[in-house]
C-alpha positions as CSV (number, residue, x, y, z in Angstrom):
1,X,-40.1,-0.6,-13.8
2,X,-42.5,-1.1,-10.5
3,X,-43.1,3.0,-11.4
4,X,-44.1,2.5,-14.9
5,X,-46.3,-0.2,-14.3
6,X,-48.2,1.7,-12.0
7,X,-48.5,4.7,-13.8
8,X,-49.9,2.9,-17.0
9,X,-52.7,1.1,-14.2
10,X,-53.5,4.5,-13.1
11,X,-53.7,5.6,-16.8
12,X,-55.8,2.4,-17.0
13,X,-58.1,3.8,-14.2
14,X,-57.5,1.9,-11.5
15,X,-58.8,1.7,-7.8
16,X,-56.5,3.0,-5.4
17,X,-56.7,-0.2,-3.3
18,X,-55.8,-2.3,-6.8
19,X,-53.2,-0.1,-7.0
20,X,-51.8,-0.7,-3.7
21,X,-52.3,-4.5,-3.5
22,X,-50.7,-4.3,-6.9
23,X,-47.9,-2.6,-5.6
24,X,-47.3,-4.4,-2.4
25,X,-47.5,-7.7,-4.3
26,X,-44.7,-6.4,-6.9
27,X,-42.4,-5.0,-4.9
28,X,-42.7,-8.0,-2.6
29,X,-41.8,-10.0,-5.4
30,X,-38.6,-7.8,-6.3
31,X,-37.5,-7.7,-3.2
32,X,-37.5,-11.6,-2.5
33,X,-36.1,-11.6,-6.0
34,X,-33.0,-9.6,-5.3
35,X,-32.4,-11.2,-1.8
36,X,-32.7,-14.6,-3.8
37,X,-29.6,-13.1,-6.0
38,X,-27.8,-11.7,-3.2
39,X,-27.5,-15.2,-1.3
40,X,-27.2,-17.8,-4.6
41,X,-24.5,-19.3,-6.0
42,X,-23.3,-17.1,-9.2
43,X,-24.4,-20.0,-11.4
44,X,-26.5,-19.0,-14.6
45,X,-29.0,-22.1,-12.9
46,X,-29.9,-20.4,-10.0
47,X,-30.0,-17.4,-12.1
48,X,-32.7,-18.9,-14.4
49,X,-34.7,-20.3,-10.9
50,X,-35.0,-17.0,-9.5
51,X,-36.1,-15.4,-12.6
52,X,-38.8,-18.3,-13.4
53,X,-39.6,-18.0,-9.5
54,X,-40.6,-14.5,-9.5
55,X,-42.4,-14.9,-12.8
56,X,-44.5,-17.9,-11.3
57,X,-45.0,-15.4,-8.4
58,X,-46.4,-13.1,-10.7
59,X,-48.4,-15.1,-12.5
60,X,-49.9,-17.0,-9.7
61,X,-49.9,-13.1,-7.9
62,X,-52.7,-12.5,-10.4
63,X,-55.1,-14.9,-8.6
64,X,-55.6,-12.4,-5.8
């Protein structure tokens, strides 16, 4: 997913340092995503937090 994103930015013309901070900020976001699975509860709720916590870290990612 983190690979297709950033080949339609590059289709898109992107700078390359967009393209990293872009990258850096998504995968940083994936990983604390899937450490945030690996030590919850296996509750849908926490399930739901993490997924509405990443996507608040993306949105609010978009501010940089």
């Amino acid at each position: 997913m983190l690979a297709a994103f950033l080949v339609v930015r590059t289709r898109q013309h992107a700078a390359a340092r967009v393209l990293l901070i872009e990258f850096i900020v998504a995968a940083s976001i994936l990983a604390s995503a899937m450490i945030a699975y690996n030590l919850s509860p296996r509750h849908a709720v926490s399930r739901v937090v993490i997924v509405v916590g990443a996507s608040l870290l993306a949105f609010f990612s978009l501010l940089i």
